[in-house]
C-alpha positions as protocol buffer text, in pm:
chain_id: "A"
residue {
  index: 1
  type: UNK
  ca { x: 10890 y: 6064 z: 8384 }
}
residue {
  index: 2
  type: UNK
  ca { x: 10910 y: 5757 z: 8155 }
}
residue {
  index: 3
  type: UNK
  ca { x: 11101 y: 5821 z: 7859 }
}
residue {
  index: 4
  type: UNK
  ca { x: 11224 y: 5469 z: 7782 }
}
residue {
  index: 5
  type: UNK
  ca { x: 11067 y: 5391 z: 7484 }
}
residue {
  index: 6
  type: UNK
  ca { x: 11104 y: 5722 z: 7341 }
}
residue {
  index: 7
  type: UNK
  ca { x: 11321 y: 5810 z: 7032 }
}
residue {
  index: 8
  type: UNK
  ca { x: 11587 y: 6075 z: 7141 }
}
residue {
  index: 9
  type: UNK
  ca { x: 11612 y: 6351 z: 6923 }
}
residue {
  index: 10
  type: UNK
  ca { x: 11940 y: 6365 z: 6640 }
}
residue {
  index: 11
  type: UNK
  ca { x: 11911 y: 6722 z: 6632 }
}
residue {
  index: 12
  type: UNK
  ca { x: 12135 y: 6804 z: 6902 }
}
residue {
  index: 13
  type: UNK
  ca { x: 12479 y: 7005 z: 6880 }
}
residue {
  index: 14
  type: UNK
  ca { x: 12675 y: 6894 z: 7171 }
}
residue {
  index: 15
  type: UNK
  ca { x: 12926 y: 7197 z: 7288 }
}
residue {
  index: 16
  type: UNK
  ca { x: 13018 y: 7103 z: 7620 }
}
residue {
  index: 17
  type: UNK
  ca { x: 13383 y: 7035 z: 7699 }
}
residue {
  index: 18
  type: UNK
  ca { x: 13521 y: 7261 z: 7314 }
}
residue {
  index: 19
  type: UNK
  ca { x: 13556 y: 7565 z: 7535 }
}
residue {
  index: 20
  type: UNK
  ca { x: 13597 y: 7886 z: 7367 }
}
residue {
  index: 21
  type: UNK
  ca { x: 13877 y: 8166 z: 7349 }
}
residue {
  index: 22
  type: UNK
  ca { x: 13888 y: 8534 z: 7354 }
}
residue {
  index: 23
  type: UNK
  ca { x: 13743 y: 8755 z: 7560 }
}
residue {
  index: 24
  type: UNK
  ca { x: 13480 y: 8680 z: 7874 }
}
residue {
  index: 25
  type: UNK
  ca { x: 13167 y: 8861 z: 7947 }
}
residue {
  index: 26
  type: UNK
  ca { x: 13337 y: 9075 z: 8222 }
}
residue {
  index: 27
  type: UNK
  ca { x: 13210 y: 9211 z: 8499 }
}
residue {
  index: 28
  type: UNK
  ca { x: 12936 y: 9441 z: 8408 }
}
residue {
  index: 29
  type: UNK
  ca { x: 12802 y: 9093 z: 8116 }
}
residue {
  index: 30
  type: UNK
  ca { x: 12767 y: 8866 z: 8443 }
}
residue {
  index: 31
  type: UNK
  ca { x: 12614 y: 9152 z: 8632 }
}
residue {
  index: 32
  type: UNK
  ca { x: 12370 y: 9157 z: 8337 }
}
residue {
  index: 33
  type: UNK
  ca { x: 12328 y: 8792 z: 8291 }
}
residue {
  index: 34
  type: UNK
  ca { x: 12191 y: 8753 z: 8654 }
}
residue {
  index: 35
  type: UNK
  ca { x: 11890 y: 8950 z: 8614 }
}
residue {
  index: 36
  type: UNK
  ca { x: 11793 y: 8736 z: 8349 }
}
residue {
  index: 37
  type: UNK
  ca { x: 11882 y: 8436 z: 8547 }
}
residue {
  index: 38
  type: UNK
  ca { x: 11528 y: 8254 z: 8533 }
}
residue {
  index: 39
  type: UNK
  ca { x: 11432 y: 8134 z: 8193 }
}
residue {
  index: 40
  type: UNK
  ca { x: 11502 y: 8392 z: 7970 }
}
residue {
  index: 41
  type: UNK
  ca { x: 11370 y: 8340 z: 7579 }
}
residue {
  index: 42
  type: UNK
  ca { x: 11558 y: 8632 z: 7391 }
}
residue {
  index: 43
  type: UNK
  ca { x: 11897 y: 8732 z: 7532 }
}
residue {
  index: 44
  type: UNK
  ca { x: 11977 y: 8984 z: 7290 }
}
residue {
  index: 45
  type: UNK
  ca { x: 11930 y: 9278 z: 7506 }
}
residue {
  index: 46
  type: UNK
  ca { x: 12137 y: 9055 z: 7738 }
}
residue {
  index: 47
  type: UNK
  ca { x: 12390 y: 9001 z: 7499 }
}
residue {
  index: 48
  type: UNK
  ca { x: 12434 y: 9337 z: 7379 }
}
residue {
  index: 49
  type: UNK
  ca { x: 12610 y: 9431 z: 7704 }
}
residue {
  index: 50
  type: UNK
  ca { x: 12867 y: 9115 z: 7635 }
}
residue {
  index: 51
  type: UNK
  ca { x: 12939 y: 9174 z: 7289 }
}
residue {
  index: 52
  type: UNK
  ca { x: 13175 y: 9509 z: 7371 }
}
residue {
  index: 53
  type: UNK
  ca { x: 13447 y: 9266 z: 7531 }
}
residue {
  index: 54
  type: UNK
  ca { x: 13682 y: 9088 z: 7273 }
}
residue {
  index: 55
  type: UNK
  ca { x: 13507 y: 8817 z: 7014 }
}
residue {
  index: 56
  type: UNK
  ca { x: 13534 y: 8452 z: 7144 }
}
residue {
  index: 57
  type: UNK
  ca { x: 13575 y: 8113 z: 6895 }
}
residue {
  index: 58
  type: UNK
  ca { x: 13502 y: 7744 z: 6935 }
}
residue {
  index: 59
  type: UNK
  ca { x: 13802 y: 7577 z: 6916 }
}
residue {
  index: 60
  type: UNK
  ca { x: 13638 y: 7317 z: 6757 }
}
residue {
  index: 61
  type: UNK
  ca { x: 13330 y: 7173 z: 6558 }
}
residue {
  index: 62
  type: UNK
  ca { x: 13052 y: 7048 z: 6788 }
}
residue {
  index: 63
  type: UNK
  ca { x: 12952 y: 6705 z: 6752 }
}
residue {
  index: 64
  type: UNK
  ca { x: 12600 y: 6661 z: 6647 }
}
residue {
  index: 65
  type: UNK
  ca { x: 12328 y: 6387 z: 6700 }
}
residue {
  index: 66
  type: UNK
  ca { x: 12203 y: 6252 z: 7075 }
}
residue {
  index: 67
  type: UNK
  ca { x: 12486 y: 6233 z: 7342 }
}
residue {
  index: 68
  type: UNK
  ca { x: 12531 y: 5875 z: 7512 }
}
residue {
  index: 69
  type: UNK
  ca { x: 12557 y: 6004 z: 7862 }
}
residue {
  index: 70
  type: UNK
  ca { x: 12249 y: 5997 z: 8069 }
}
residue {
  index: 71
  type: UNK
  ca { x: 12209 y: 6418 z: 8083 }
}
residue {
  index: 72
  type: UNK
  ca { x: 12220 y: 6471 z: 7747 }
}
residue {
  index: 73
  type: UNK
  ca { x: 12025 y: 6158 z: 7669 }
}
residue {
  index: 74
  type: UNK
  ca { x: 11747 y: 6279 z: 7899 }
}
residue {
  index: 75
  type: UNK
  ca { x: 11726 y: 6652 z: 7703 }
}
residue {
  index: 76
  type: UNK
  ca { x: 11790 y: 6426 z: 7347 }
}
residue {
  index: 77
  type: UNK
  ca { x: 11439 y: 6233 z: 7469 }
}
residue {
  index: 78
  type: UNK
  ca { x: 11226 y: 6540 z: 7565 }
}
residue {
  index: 79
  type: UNK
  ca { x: 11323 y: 6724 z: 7277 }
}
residue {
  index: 80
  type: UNK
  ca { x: 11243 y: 6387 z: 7115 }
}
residue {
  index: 81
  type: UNK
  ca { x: 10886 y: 6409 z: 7271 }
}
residue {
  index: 82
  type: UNK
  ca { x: 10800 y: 6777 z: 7199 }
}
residue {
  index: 83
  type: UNK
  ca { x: 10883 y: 6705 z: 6833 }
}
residue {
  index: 84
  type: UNK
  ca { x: 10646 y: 6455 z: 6852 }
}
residue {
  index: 85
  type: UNK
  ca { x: 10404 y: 6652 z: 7007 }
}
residue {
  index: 86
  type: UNK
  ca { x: 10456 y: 6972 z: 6786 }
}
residue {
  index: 87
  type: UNK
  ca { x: 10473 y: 6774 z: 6500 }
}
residue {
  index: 88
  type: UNK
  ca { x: 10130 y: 6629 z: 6524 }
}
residue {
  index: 89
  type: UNK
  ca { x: 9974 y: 6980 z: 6614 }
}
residue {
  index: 90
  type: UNK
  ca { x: 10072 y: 7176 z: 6325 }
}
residue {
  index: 91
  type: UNK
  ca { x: 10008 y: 6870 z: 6113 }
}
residue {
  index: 92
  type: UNK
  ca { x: 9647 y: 6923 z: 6205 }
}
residue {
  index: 93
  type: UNK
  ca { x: 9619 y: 7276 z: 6117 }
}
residue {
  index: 94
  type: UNK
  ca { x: 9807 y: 7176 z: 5765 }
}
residue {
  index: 95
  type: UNK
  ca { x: 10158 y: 7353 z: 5876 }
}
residue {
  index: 96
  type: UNK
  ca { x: 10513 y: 7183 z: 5881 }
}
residue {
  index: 97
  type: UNK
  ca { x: 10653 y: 7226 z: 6229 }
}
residue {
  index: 98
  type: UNK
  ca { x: 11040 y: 7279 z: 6213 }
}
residue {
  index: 99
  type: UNK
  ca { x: 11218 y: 7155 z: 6499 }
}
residue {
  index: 100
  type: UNK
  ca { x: 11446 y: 7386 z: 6709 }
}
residue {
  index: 101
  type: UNK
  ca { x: 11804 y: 7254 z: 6725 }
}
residue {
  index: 102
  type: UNK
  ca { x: 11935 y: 7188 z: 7163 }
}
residue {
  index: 103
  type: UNK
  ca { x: 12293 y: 7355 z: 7179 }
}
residue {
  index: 104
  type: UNK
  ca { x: 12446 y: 7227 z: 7550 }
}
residue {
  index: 105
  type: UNK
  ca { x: 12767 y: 7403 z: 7651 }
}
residue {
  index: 106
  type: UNK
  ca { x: 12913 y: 7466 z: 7966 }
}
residue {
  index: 107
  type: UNK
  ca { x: 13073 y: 7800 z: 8122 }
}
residue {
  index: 108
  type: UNK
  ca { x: 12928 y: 8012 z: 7783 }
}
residue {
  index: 109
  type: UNK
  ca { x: 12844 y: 7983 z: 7453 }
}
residue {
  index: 110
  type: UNK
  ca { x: 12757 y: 8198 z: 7116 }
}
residue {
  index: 111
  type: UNK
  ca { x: 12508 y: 8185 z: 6952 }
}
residue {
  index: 112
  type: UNK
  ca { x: 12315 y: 8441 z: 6663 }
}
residue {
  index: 113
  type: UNK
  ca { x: 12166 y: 8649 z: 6962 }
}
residue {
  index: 114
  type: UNK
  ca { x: 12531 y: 8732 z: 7113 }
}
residue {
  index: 115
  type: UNK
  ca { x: 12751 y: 8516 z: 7362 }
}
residue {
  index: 116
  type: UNK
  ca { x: 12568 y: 8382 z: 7631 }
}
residue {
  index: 117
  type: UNK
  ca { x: 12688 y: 8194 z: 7988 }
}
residue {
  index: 118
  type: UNK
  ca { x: 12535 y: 7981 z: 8213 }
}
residue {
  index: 119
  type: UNK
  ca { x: 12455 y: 8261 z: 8458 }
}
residue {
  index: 120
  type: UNK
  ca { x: 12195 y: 8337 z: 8203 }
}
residue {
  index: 121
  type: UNK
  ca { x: 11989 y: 8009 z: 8253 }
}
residue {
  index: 122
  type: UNK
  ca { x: 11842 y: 7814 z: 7935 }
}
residue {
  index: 123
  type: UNK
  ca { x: 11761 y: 8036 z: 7629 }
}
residue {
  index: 124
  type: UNK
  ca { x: 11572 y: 8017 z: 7280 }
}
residue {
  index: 125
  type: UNK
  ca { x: 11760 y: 8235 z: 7025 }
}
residue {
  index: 126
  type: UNK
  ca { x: 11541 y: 8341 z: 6766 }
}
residue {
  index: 127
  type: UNK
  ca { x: 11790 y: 8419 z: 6557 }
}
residue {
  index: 128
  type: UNK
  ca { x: 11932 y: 8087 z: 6491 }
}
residue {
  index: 129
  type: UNK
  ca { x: 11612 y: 7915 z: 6618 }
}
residue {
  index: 130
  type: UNK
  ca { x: 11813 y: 7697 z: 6885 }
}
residue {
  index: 131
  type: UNK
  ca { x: 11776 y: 7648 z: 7231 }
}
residue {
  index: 132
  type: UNK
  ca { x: 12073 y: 7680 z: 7465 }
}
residue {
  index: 133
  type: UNK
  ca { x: 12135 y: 7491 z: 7774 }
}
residue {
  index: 134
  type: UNK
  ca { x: 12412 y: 7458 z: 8028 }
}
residue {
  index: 135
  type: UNK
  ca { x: 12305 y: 7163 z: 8210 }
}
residue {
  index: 136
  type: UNK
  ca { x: 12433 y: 7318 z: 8545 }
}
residue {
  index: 137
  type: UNK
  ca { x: 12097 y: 7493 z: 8583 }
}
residue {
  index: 138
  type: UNK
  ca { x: 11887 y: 7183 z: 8647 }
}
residue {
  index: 139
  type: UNK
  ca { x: 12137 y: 7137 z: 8957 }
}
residue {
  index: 140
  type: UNK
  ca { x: 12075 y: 7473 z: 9070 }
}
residue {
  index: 141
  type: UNK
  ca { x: 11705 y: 7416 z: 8972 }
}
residue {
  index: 142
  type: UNK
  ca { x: 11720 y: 7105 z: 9196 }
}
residue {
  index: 143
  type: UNK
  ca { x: 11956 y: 7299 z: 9472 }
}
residue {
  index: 144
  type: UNK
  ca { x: 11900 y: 7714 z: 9453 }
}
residue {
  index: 145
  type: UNK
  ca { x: 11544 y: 7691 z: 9365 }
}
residue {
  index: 146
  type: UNK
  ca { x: 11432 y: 7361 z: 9531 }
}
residue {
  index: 147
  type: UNK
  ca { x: 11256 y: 7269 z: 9242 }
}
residue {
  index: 148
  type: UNK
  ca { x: 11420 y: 6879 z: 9183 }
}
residue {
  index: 149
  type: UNK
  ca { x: 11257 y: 6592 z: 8985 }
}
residue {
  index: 150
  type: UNK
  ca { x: 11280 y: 6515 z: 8586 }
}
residue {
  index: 151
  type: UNK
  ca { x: 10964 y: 6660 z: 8491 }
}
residue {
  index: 152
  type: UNK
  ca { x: 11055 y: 6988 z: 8682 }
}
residue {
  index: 153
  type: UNK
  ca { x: 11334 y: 6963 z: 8427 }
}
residue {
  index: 154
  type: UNK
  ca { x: 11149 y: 6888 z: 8121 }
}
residue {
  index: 155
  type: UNK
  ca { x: 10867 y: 7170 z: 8191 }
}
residue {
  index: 156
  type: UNK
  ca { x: 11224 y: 7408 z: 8202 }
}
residue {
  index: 157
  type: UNK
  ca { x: 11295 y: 7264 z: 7821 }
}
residue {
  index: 158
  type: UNK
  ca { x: 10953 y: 7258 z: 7717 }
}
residue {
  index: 159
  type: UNK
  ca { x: 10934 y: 7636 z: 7828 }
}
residue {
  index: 160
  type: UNK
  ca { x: 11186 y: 7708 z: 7566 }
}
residue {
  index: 161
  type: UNK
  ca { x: 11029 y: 7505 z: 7295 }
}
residue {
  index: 162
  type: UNK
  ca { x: 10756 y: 7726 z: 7336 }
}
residue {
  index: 163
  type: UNK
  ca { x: 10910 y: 8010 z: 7243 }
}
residue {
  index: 164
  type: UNK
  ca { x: 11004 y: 7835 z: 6916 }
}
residue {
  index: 165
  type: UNK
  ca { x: 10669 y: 7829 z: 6850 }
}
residue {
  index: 166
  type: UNK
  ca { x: 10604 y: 8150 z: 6901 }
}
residue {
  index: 167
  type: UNK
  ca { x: 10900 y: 8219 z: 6675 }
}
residue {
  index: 168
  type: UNK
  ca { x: 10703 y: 7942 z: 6367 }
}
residue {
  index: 169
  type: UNK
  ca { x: 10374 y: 8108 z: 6469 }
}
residue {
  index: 170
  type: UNK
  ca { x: 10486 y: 8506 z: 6441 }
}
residue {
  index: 171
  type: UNK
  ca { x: 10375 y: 8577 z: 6804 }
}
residue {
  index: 172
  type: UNK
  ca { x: 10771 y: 8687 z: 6868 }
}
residue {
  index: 173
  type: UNK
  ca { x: 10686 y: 9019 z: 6671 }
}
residue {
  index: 174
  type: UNK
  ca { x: 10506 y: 9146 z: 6945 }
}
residue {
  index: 175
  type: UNK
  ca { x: 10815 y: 9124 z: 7185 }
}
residue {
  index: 176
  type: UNK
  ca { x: 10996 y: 9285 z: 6943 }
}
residue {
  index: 177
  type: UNK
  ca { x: 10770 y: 9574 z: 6865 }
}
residue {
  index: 178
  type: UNK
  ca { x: 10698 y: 9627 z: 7259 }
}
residue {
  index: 179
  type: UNK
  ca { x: 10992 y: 9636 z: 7362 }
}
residue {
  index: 180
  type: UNK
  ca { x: 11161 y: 9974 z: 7473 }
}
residue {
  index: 181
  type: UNK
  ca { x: 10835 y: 10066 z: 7523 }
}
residue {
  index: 182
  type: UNK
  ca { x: 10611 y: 10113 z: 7825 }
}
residue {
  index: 183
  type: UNK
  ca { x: 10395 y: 9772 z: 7706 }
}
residue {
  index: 184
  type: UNK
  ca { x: 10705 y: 9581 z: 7726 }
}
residue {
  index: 185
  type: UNK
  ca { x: 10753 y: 9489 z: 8070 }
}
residue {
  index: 186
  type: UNK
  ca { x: 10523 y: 9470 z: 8394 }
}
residue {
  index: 187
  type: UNK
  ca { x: 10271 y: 9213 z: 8558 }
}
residue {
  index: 188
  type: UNK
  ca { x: 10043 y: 9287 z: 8252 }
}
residue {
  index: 189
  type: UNK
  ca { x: 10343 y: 9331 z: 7994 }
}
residue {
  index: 190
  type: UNK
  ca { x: 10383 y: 9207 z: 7673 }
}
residue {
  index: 191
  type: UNK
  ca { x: 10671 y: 9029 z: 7819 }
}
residue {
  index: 192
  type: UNK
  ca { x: 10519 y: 8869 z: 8066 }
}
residue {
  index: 193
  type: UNK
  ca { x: 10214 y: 8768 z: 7796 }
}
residue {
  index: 194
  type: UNK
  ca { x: 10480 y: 8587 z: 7615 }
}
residue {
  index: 195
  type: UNK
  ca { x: 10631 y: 8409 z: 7934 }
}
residue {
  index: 196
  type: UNK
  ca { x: 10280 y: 8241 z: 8012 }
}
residue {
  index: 197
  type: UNK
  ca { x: 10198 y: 8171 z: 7694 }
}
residue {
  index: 198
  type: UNK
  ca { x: 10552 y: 7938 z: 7656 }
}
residue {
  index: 199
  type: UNK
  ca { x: 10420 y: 7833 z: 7982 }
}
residue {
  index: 200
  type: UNK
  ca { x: 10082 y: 7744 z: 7888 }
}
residue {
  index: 201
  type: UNK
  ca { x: 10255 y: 7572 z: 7554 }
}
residue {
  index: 202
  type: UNK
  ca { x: 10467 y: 7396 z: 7793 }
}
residue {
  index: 203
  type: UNK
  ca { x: 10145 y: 7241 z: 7970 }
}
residue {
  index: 204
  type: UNK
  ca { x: 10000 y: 7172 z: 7616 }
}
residue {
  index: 205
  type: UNK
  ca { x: 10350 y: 6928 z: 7540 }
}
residue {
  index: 206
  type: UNK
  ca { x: 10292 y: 6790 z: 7911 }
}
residue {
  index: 207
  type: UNK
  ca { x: 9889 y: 6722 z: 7843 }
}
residue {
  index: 208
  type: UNK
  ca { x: 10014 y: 6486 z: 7545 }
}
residue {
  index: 209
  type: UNK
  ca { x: 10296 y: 6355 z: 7710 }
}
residue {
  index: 210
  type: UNK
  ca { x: 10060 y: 6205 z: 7915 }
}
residue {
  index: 211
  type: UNK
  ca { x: 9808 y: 6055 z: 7668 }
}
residue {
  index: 212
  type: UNK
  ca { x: 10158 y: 5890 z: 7583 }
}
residue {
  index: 213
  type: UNK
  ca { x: 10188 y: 5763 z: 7904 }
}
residue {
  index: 214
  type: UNK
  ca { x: 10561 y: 5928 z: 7984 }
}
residue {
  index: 215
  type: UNK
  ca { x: 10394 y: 6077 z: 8294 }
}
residue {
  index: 216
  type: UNK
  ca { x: 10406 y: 5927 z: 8632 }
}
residue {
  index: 217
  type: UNK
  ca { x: 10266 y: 5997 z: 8979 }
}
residue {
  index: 218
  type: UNK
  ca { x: 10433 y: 6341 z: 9105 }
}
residue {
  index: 219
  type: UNK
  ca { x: 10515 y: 6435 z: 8783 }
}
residue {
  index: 220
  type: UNK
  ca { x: 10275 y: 6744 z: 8742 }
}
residue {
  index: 221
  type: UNK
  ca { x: 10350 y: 6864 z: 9118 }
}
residue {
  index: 222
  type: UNK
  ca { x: 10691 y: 6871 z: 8976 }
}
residue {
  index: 223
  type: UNK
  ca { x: 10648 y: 7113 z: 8688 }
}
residue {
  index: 224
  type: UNK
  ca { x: 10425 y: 7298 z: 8925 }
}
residue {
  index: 225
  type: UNK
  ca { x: 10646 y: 7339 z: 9185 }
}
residue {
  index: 226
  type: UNK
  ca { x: 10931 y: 7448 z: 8897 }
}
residue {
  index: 227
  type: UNK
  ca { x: 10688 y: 7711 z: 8827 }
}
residue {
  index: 228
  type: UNK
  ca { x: 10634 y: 7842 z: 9128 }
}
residue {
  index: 229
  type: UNK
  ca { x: 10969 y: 7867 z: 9240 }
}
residue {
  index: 230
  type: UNK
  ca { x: 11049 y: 8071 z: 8962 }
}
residue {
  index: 231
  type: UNK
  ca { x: 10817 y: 8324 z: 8956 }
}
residue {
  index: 232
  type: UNK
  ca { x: 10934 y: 8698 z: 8956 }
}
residue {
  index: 233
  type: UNK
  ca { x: 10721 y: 8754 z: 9321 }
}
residue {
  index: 234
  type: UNK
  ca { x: 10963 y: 8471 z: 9456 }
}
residue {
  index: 235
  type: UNK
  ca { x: 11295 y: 8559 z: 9310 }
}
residue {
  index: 236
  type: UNK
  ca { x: 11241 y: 8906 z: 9349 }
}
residue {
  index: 237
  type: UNK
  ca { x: 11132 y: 8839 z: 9704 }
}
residue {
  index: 238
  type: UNK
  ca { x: 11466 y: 8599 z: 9752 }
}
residue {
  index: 239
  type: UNK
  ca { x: 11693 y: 8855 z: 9600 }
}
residue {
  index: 240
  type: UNK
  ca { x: 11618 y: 9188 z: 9704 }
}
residue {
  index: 241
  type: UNK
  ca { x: 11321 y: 9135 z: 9976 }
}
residue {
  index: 242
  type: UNK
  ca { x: 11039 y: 9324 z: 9787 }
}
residue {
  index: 243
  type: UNK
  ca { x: 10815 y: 9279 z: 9502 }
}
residue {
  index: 244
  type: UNK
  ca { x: 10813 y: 9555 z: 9210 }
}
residue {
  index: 245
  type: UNK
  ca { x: 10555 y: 9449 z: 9000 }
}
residue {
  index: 246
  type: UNK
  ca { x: 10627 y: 9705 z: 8765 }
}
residue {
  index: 247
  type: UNK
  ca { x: 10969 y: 9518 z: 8674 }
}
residue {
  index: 248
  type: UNK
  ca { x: 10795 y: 9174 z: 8565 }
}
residue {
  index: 249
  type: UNK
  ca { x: 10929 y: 9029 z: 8306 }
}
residue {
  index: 250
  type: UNK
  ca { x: 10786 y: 8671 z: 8335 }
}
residue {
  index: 251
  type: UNK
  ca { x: 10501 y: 8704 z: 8540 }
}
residue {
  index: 252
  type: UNK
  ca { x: 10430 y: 8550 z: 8907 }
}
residue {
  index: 253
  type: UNK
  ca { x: 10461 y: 8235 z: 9073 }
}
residue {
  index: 254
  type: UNK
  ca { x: 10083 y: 8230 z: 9067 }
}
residue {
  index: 255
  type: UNK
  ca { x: 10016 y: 8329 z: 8738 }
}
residue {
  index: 256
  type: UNK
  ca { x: 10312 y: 8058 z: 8577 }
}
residue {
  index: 257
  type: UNK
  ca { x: 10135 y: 7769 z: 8739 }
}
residue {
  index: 258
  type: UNK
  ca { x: 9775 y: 7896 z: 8652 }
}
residue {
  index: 259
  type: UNK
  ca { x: 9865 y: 7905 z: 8240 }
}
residue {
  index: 260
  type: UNK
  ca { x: 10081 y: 7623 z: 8281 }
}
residue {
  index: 261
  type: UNK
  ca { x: 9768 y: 7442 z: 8471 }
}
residue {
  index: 262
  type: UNK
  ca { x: 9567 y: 7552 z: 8209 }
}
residue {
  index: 263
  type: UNK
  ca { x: 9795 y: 7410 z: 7908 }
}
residue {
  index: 264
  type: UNK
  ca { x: 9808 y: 7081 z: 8075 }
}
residue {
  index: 265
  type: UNK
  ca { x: 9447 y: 7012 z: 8093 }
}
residue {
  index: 266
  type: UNK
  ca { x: 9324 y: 7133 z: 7782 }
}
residue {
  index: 267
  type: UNK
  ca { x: 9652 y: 7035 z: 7544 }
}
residue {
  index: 268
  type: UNK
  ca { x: 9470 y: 7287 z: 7322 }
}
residue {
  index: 269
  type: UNK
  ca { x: 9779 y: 7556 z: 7159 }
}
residue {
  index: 270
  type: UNK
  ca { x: 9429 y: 7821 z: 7090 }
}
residue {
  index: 271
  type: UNK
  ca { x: 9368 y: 7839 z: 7505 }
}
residue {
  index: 272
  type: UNK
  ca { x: 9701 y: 7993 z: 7533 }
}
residue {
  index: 273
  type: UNK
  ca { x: 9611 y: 8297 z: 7381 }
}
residue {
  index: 274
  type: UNK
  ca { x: 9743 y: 8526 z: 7701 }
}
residue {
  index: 275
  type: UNK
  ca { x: 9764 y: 8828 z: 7461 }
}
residue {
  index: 276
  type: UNK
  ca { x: 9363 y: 8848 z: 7453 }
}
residue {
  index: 277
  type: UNK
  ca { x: 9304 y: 8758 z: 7813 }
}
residue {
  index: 278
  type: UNK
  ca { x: 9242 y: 9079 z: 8016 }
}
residue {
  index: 279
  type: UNK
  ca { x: 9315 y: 8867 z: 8364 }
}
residue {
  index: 280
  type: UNK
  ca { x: 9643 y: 8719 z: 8386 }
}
């Protein structure tokens, strides 16, 4: 991926190496925080579990602005590129698009959703409309999933920026009123609608990217192959040796790379519309 020439993003709160104190998420949090390993866009049921241990504190303020070492630089310039991206789409339907703010920690974190850790994986907080990321989880994307490459890692960050835009957009409210209910989860879930459809944004960002020429050769297989490793068939597979497609929460390896296909070659938001689309 060529991201020389573009502008890193400022708006990025830098956590790693402040640490926190207090209370951990104990035994029965990181049991939690492994089922939502993969990609995970609302914690807060996740959280819920962690906040009955003792409260936790910063021990100091987080720097903000785009960190000089290459990691952070590299998250700094995609974030850079989807606010380009984002910016020019709701420019054209006469909206403001707000940026979400990139928190990277290391071990855990807390944010407006509850106290997260890197068990967890990335994570868009709605409540505080910024995207968490312990970079650890591109090593295990690179190493556990065998999913490596840069683009593999930007399609991970570009999955989250979707979900701020279906936080700017109002499409969150469905989660929210599904869920509990028996339309919440499932391989035709309003969960796993919302999945693809951050996936499908995500392919919208990398259609554009591409017009900008930040793409190279191999790029694309790379997001694909992210996709596919990640699917709830394959982890589910991995973990437990069956498939129970009545637990989906994010949809299959199949269907991830099919909406994320579809985002990419269209780089139209208004094909993503999963929640209409009786064939997933």
């Amino acid at each position: 991926m060529q991201l020389g020439d573009q502008q890193a993003s400022s708006n990025v709160e830098d956590r790693r190496g402040i640490g926190m104190v207090g209370g951990g998420l104990g035994v029965g949090g990181v049991v939690i925080a492994l089922i939502g390993y993969f990609l995970g866009f609302d914690p807060s049921t996740l959280m819920s579990v962690a906040e009955q241990v003792a409260p936790q504190q910063e021990t100091r303020a987080a720097p903000r602005g785009a960190p000089a070492d290459e990691m952070g630089q590299f998250v700094a310039k995609v974030l850079g590129s989807t606010e380009a991206v984002w910016g020019k789409i709701f420019q054209q339907s006469n909206n403001q698009y707000r940026p979400p703010t990139p928190v990277l920690y290391d071990g855990q974190v807390r944010s407006a959703c509850g106290r997260g850790q890197s068990a967890s994986g990335p994570f868009y907080c709605n409540g505080d409309e910024k995207l968490y990321i312990d970079l650890a989880f591109f090593r295990d994307l690179q190493e556990r999933f065998r999913a490596p490459g840069d683009f593999a890692q930007a399609y991970v960050i570009a999955h989250e920026v979707g979900h701020h835009v279906q936080k700017l957009t109002g499409t969150l409210q469905k989660l929210d009123v599904a869920r509990g209910g028996p339309s919440a989860t499932g391989s035709s879930g309003t969960s796993v609608r919302m999945e693809l459809q951050a996936d499908c944004y995500a392919g919208v960002w990398g259609h554009h990217a591409g017009t900008m020429n930040q793409l190279g050769s191999g790029d694309i297989a790379e997001a694909l192959n992210a996709a596919t490793a990640i699917g709830d068939d394959r982890l589910q597979q991995q973990a437990q040796g069956r498939i129970v497609p009545e637990s989906f929460t994010h949809g299959s390896s199949e269907q991830r790379v099919r909406w994320f296909k579809r985002g990419m070659e269209s780089g139209r938001p208004r094909d993503c519309d999963t929640f209409s689309s009786s064939a997933l």
